[in-house]
Backbone bond lengths (Angstrom), bond angles and torsions (degrees), N, CA, C in turn:
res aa  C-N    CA-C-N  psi(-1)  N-CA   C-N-CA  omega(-1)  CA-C   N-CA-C  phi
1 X - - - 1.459 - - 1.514 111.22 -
2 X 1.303 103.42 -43.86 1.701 98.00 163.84 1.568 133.17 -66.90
3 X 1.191 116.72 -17.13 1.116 107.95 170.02 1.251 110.25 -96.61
4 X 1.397 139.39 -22.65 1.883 126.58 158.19 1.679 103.93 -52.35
5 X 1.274 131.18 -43.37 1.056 131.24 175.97 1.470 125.56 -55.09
6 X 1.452 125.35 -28.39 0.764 113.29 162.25 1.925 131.78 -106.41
7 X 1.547 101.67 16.29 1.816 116.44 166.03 1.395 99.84 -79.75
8 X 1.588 97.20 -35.16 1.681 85.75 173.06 1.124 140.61 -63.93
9 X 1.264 106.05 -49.78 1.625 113.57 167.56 1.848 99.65 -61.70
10 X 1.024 110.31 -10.36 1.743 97.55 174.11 1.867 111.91 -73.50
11 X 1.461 75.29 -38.65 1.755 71.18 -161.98 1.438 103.12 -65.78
12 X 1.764 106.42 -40.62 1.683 95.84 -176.67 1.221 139.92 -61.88
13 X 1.354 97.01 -22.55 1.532 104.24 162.22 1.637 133.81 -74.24
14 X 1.631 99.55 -16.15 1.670 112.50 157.62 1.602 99.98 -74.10
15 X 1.140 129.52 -67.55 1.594 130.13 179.37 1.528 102.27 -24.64
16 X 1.384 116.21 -44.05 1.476 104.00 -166.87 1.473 120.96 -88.60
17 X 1.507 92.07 -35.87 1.322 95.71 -173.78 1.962 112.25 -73.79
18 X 1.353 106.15 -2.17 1.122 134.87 -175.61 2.080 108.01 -56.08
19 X 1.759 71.90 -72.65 1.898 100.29 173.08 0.973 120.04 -69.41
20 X 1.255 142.95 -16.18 1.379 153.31 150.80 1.175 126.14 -52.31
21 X 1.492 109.93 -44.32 1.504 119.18 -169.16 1.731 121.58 -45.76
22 X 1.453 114.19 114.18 1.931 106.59 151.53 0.945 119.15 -133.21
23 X 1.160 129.84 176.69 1.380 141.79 -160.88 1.636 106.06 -75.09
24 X 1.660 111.96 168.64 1.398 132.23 177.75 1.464 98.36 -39.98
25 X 1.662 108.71 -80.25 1.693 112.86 -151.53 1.860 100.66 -82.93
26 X 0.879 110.28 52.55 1.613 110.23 160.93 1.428 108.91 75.02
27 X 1.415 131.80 -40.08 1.260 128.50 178.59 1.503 113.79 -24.71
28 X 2.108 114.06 158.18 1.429 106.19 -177.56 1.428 99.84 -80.67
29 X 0.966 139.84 146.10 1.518 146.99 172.10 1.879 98.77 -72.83
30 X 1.145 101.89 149.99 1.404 120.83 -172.36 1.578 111.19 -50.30
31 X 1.208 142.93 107.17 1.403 139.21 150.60 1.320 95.93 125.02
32 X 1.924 125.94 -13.55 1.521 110.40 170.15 1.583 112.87 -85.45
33 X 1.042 121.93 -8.07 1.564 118.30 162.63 1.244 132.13 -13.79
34 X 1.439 90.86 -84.96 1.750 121.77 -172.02 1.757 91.42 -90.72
35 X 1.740 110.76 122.99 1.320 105.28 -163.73 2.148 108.58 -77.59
36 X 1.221 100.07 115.97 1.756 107.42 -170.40 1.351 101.65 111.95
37 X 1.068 128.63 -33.05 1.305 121.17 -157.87 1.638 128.03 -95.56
38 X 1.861 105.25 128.20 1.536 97.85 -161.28 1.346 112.77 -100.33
39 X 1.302 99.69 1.70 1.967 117.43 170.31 1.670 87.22 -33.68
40 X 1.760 109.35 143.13 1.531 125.38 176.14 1.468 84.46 -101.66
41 X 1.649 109.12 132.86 1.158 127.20 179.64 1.849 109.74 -87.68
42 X 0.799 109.92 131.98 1.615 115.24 -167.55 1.676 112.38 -81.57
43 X 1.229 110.69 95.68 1.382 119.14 -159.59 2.068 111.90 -51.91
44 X 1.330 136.61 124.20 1.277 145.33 171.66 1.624 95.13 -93.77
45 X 1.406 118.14 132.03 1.243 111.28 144.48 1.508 112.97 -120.99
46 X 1.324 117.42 145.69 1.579 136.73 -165.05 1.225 109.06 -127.36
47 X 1.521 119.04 130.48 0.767 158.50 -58.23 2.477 89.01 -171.07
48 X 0.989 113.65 84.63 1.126 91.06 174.33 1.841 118.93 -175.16
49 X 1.065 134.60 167.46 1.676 124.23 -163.38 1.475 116.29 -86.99
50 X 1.549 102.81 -160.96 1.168 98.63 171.99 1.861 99.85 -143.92
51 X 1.570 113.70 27.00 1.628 106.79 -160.70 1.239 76.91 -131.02
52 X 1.237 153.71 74.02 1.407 149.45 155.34 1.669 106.48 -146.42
53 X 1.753 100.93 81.36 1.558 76.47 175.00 1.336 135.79 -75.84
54 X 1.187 97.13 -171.05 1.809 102.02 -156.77 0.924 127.27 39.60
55 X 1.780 133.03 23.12 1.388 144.33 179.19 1.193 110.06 -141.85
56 X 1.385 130.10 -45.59 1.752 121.23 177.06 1.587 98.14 -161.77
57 X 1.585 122.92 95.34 1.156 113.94 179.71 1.705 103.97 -159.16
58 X 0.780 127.79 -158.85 1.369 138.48 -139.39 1.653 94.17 -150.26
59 X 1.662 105.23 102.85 1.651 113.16 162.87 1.354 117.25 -80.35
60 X 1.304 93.75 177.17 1.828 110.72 -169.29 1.950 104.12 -56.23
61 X 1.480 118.69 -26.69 1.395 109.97 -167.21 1.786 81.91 -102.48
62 X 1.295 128.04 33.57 1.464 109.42 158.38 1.334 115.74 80.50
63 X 1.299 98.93 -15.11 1.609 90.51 170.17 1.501 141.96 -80.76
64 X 1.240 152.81 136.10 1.278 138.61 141.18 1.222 143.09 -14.07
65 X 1.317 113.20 85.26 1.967 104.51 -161.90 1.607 97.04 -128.87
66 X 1.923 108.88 -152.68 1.647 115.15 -178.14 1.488 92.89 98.77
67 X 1.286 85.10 152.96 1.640 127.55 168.17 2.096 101.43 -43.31
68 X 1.117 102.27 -64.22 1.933 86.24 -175.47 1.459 101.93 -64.04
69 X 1.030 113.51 -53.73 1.698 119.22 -168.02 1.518 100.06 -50.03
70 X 0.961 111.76 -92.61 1.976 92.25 179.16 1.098 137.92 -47.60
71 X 1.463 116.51 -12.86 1.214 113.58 147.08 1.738 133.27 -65.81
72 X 1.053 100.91 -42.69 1.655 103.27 173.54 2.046 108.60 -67.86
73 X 0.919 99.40 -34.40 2.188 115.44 157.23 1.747 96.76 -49.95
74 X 1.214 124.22 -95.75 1.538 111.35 171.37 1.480 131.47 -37.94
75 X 1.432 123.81 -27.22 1.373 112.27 172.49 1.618 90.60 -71.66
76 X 1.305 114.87 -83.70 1.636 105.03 -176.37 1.129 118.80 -14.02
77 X 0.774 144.15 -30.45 1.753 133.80 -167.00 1.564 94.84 -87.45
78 X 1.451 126.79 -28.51 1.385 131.23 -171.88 1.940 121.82 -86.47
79 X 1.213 92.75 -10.47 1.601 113.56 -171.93 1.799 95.27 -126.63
80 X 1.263 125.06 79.60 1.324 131.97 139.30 1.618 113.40 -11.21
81 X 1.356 93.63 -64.52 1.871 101.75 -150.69 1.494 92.21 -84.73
82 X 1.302 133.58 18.34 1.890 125.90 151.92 1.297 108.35 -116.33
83 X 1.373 111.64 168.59 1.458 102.80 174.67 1.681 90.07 -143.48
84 X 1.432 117.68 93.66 1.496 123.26 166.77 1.298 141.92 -32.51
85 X 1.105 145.58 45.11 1.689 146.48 156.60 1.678 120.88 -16.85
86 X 1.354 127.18 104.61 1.351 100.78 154.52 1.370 130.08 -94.92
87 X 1.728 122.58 161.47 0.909 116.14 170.21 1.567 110.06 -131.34
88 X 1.220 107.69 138.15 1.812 129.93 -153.54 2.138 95.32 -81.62
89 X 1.137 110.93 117.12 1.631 101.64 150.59 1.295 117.67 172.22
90 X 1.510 113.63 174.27 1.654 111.93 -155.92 1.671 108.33 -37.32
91 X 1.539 115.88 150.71 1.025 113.00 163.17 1.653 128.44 -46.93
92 X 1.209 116.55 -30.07 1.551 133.24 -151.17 1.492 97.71 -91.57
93 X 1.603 113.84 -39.93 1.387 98.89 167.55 1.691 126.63 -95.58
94 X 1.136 112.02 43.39 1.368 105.26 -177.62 1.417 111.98 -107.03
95 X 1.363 108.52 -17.97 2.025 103.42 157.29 1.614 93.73 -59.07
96 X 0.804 144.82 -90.39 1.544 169.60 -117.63 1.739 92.22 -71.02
97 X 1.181 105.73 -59.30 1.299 96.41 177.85 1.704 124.50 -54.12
98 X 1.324 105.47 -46.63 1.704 137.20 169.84 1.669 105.90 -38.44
99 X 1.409 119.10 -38.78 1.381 142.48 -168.12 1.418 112.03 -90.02
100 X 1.258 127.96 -23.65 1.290 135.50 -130.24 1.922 80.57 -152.05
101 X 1.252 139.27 -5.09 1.325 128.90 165.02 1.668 108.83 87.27
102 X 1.428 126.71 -0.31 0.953 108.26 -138.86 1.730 84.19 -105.16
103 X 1.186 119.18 3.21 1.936 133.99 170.86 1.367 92.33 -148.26
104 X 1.555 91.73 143.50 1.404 106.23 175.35 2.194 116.83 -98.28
105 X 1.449 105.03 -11.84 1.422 130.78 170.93 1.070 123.91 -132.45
106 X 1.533 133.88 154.00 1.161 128.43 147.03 1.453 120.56 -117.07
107 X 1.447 110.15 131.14 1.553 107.78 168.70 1.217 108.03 -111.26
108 X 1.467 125.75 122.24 1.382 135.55 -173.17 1.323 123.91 -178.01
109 X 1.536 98.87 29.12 1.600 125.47 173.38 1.783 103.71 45.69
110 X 1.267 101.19 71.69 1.514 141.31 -172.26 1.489 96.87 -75.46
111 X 0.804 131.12 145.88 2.103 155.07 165.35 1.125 101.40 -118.71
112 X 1.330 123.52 137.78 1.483 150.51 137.13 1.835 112.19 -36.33
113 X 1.476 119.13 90.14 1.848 90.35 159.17 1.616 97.21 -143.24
114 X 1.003 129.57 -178.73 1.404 147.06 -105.56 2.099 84.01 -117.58
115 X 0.897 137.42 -23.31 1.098 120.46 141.61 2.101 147.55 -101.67
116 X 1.413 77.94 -1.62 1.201 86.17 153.02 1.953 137.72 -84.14
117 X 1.712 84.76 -20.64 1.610 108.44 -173.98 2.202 85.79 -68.19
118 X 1.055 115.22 -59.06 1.155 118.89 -163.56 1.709 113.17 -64.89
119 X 1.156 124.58 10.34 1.536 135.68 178.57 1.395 105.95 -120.90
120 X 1.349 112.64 -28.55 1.349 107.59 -161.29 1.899 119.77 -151.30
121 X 1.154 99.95 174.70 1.661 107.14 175.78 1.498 106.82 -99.10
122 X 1.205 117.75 144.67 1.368 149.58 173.99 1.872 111.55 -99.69
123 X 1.046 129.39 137.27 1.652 116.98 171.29 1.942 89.78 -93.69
124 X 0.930 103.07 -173.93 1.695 110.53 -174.02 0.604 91.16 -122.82
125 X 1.874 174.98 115.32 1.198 165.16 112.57 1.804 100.19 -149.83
126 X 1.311 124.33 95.09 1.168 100.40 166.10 1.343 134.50 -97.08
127 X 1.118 121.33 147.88 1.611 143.30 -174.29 2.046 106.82 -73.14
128 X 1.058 101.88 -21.60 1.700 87.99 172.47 1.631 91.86 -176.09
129 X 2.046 90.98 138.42 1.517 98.78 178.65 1.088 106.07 -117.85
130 X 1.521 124.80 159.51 1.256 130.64 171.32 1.002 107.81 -116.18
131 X 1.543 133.01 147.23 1.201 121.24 143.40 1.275 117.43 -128.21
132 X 1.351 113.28 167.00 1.667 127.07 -146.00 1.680 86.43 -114.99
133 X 1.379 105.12 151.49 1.843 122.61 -176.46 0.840 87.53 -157.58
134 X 1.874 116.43 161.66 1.121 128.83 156.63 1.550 120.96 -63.75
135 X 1.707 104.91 141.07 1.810 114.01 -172.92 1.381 99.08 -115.32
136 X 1.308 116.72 144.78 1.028 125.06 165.02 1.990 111.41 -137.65
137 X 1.727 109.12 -177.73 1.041 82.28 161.44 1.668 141.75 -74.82
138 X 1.447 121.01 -177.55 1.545 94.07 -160.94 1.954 89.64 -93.92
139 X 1.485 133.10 17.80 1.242 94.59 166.53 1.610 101.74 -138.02
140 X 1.553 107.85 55.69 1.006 142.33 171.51 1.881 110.26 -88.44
141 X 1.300 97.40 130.89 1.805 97.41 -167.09 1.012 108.58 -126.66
142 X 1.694 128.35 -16.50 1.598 144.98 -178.39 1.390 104.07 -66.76
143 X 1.591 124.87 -49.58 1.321 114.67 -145.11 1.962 105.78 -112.37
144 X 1.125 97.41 119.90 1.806 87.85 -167.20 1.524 102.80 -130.92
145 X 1.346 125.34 10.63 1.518 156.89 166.81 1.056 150.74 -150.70
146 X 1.523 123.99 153.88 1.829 110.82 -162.29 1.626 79.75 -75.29
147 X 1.147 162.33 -85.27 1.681 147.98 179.98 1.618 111.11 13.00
148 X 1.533 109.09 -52.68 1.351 117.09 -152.85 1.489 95.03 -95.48
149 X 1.553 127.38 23.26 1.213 135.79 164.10 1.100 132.04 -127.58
150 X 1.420 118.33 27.40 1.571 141.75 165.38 1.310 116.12 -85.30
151 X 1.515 100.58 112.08 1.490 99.31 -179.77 1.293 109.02 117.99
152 X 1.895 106.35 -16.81 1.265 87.65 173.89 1.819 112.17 -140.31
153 X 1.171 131.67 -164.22 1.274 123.91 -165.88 1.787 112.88 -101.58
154 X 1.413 77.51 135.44 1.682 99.90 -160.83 1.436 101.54 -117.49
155 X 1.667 104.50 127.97 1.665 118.61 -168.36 1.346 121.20 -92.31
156 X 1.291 133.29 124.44 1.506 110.46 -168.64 1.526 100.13 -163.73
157 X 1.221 122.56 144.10 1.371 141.51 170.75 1.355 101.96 -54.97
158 X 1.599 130.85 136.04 1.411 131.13 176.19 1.635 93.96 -81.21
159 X 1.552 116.73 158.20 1.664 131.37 169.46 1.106 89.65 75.76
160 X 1.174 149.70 -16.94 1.398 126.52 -157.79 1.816 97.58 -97.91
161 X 1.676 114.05 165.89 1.154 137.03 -145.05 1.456 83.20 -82.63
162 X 1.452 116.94 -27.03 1.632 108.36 -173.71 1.420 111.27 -53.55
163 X 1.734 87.25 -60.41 2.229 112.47 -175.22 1.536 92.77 -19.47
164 X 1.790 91.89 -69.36 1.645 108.97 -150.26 1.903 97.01 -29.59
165 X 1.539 105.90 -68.91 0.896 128.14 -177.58 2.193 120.32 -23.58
166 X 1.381 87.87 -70.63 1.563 83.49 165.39 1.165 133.75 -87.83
167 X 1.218 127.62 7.98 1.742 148.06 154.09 1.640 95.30 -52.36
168 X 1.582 114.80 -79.40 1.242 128.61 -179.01 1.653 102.83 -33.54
169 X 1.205 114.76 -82.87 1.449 123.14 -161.78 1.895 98.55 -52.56
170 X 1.508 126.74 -39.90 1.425 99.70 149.69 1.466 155.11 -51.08
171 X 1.534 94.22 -34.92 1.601 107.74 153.67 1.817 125.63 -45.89
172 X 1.248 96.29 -39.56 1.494 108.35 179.12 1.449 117.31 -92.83
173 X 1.472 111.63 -9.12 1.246 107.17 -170.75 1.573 124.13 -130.66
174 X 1.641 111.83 15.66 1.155 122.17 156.55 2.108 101.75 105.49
175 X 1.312 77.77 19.23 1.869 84.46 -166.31 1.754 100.48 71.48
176 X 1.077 117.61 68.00 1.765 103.14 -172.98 1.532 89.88 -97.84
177 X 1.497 143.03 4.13 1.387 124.21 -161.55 1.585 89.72 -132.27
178 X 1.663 128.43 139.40 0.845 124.59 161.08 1.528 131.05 -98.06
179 X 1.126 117.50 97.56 1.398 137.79 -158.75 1.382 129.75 -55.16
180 X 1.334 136.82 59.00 1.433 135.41 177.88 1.489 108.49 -78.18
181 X 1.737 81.80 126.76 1.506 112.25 176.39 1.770 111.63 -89.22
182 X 1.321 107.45 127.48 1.746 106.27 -173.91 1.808 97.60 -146.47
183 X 1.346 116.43 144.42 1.201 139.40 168.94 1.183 126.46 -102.23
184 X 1.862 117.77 -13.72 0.946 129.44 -177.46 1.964 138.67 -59.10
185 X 0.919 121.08 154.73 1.443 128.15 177.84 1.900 89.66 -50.45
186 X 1.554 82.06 143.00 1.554 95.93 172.66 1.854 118.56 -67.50
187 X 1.248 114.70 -13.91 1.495 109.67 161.24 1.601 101.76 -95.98
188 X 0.854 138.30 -7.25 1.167 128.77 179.76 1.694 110.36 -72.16
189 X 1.811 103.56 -48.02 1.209 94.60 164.60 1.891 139.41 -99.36
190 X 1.572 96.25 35.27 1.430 102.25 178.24 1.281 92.34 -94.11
191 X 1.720 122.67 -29.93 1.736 105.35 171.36 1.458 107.70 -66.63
192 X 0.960 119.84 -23.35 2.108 93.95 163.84 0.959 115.86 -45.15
193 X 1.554 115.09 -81.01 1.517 104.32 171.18 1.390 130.65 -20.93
194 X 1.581 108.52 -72.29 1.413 98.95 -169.08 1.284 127.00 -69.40
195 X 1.239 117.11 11.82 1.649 141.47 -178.00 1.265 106.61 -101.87
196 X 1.340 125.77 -29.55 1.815 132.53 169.07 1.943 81.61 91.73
197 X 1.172 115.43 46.42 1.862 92.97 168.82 1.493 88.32 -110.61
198 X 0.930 152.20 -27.82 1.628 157.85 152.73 1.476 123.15 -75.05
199 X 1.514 116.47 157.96 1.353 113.35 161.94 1.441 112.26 -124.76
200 X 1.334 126.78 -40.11 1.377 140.32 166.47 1.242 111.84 -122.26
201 X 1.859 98.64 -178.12 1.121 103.23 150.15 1.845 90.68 -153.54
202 X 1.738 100.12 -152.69 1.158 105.53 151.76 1.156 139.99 -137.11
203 X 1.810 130.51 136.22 1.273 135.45 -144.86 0.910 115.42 -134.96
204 X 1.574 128.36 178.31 1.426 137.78 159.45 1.645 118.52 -109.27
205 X 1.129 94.64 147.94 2.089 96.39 178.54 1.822 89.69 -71.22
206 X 1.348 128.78 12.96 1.494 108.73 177.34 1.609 93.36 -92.02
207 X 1.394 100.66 -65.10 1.828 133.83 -166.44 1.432 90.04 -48.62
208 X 0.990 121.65 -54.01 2.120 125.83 -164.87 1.420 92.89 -50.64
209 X 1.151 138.87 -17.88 1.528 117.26 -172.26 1.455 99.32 -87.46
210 X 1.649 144.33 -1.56 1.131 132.29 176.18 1.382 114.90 -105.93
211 X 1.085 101.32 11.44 1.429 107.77 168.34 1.987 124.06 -88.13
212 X 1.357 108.93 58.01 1.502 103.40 -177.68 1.217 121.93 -81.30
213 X 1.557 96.11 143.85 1.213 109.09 168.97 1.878 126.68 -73.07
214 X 1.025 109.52 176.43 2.080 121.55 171.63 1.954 103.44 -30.39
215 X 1.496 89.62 -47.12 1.918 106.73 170.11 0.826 130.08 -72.87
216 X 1.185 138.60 -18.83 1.381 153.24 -155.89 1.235 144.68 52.33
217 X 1.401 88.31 27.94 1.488 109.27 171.05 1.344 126.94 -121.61
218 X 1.126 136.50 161.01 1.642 137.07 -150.50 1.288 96.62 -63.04
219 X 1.814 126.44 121.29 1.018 142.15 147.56 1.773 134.18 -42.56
220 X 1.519 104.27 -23.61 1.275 115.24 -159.40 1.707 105.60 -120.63
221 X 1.112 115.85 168.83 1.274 124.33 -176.42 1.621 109.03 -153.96
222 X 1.248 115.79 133.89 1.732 118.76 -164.90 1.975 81.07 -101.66
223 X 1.361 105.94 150.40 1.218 124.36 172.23 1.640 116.99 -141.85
224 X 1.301 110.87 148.90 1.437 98.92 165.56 2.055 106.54 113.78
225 X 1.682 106.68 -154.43 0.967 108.88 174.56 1.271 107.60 -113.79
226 X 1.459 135.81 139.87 1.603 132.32 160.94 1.320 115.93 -30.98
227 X 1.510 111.00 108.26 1.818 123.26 166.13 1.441 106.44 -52.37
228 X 1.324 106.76 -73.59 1.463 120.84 -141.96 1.531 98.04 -114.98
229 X 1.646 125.20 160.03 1.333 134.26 133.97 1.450 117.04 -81.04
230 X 1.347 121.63 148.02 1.340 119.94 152.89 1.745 103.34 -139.49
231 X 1.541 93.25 134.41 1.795 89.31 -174.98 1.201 83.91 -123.62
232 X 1.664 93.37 150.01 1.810 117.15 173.00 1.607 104.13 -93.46
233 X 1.039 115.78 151.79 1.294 133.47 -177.66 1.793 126.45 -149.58
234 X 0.877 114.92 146.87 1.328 121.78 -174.05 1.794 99.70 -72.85
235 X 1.619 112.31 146.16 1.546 94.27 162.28 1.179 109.47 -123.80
236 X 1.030 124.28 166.20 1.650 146.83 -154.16 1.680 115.60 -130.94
237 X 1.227 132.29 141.63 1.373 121.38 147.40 2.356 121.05 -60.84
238 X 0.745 91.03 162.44 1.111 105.89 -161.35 1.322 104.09 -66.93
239 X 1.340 127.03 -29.36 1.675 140.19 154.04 1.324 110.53 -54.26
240 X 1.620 124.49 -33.21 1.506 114.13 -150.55 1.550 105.91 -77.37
241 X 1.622 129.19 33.30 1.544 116.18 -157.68 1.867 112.26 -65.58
242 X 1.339 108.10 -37.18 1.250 127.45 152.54 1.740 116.06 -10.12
243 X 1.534 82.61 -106.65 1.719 94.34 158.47 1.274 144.04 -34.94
244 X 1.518 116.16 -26.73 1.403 142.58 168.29 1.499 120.65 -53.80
245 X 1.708 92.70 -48.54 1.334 116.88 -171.32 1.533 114.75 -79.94
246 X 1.162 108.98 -41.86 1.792 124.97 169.61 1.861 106.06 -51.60
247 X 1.454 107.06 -41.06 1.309 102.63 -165.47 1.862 107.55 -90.88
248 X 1.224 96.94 -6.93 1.853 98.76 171.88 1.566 111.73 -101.58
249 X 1.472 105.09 -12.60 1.817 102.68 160.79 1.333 97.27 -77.15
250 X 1.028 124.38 -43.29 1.715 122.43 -171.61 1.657 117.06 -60.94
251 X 0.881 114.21 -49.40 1.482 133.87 158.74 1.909 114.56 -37.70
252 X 1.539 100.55 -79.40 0.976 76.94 163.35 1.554 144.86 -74.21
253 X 0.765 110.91 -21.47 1.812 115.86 153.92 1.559 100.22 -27.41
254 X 1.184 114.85 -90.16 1.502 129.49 -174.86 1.612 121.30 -47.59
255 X 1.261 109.77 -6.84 1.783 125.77 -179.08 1.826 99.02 -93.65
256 X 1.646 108.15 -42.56 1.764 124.43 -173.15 1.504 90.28 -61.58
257 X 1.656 114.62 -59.99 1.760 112.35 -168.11 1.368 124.26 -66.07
258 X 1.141 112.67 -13.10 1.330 117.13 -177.65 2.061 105.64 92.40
259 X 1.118 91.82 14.45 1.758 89.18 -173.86 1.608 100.14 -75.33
260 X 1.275 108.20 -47.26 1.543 88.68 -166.55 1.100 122.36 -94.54
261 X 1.551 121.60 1.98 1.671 124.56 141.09 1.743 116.98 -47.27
262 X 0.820 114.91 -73.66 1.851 131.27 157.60 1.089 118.36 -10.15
263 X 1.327 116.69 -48.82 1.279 127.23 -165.17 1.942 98.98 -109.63
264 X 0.833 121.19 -31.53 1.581 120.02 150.48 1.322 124.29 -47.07
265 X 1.432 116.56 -65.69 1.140 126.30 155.32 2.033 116.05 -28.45
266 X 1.397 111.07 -69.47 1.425 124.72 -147.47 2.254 78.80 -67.78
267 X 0.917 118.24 -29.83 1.354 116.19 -131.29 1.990 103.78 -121.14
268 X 1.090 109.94 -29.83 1.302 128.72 175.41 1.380 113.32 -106.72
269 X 1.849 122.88 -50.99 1.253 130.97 172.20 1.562 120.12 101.50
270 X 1.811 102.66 7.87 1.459 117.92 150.68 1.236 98.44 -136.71
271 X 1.603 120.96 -174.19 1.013 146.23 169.14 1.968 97.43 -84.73
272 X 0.944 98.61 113.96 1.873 90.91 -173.38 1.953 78.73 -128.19
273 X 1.314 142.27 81.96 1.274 148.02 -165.73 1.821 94.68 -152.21
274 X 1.112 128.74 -38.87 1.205 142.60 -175.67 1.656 117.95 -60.81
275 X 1.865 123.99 123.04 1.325 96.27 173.08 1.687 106.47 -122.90
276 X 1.347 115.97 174.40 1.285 152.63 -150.07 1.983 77.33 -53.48
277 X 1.002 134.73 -54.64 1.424 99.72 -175.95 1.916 120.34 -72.83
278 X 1.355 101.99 -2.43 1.510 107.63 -161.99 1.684 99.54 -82.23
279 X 1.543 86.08 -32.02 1.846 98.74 177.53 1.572 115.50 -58.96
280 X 1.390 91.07 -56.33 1.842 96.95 -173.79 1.107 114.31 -78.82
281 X 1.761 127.50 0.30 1.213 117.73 147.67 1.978 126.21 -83.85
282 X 1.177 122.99 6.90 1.517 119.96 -161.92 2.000 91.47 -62.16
């Protein structure tokens, strides 16, 4: 009797040490996810950097953190049936990789434009909005509207959703805006300003913080009413519609709890969750 007594306690302690088991680097081990459940979770790996702070970068203890990165950590916890992997690398190759199978997502506070739409999938739910206003400098008192910038020269990245933006409103408006096109580093073009070769442009209360001044503090100031939306989005291969869909139930889940305000907040330093009609209703 003593020796059945003690295979037993053998086995149970394999049983346990069984259910317990995870891997080296902390990851959940397969089937402790979903709580009971031994369904094999179908591994995603995503797709994202480490040079974007407060969005996908690498802290002082070495770790992987930011605003996407814990966010894609909270969707996981919400989707049982994936089990999330990231994988770290230059920004420039992470279409390429996405294309090429070698990530199945990217989180890297992604935009919608007109050749990326044609390579790839978009999820519909976005995780953080921006919107764009007119910038000026911040101790600038004349200009408090895109109106109050006719006549004079307006700064703007070419291709970008802004251009589009004040191209159009010249079409409609007699050419009233004079349009400088610049590629330059964001201090590169706060000496416009402070040189008087510019008067605006258009920005975000996110982007305006890289605009420093001689002090080192934000040169610019957004005024006015929100122009534009721009929503970030995850991208997908063109197969992933599936997956797409899992991660915009997940999303919104996390928009109802207040998680991904929170984490906007903790990680960006506003609530950037809000869109262009939510604004013009406050």
């Amino acid at each position: 009797m003593k020796k059945l007594a003690v295979i037993s306690a053998v086995v149970l302690l394999m049983v346990m040490a069984t259910g317990c088991g995870s891997n080296n680097n902390g990851e959940v081990a397969q089937g402790d996810k979903a709580s009971g459940s031994t369904t094999e979770a179908k591994k995603i790996i995503v797709g994202t950097g480490t040079q974007f702070p407060n969005v996908c970068f690498i802290d002082e203890s070495g770790k992987l953190t930011g605003f996407d990165v814990e966010l894609v950590k909270e969707i996981d916890k919400l989707l049982p049936e994936y089990e999330f992997e990231f994988r770290t690398m230059d920004f420039g190759n992470l279409l390429l990789s996405l294309e090429t199978n070698k990530i199945d997502f990217v989180a890297h506070q992604m935009e919608k434009n007109k050749e990326r739409e044609e390579k790839f999938l978009f999820n519909k739910e976005p995780y953080s909005i921006f919107l764009s206003k007119v910038a000026v400098l911040k101790n600038d008192t004349t200009i408090k509207s895109l109106d109050d910038l006719k006549g004079k020269k307006v700064l703007i990245g070419p291709t970008s959703n802004q251009a589009y933006f004040l191209e159009q409103y010249n079409r409609t408006h007699d050419n009233a805006l004079n349009i400088v096109y610049s590629s330059g580093e964001a201090n590169d073009e706060v000496a416009l300003f402070e040189n008087k070769r510019v008067d605006g442009t258009l920005s975000t209360d996110f982007a305006i913080k890289d605009y420093l001044g001689s002090d080192g503090t934000p040169a610019l100031k957004t005024v006015g009413e929100p122009l534009i939306q721009s929503d970030v989005l995850f991208v997908l291969r063109k197969d992933g519609q599936e997956l797409s869909d899992h991660l915009d139930e997940a999303i919104k889940t996390l928009k109802g709890n207040g998680t991904l305000a929170k984490l906007s907040v903790q990680w960006l330093g506003e609530d950037f969750t809000k869109s262009l009609d939510d604004a013009k209703t406050k």
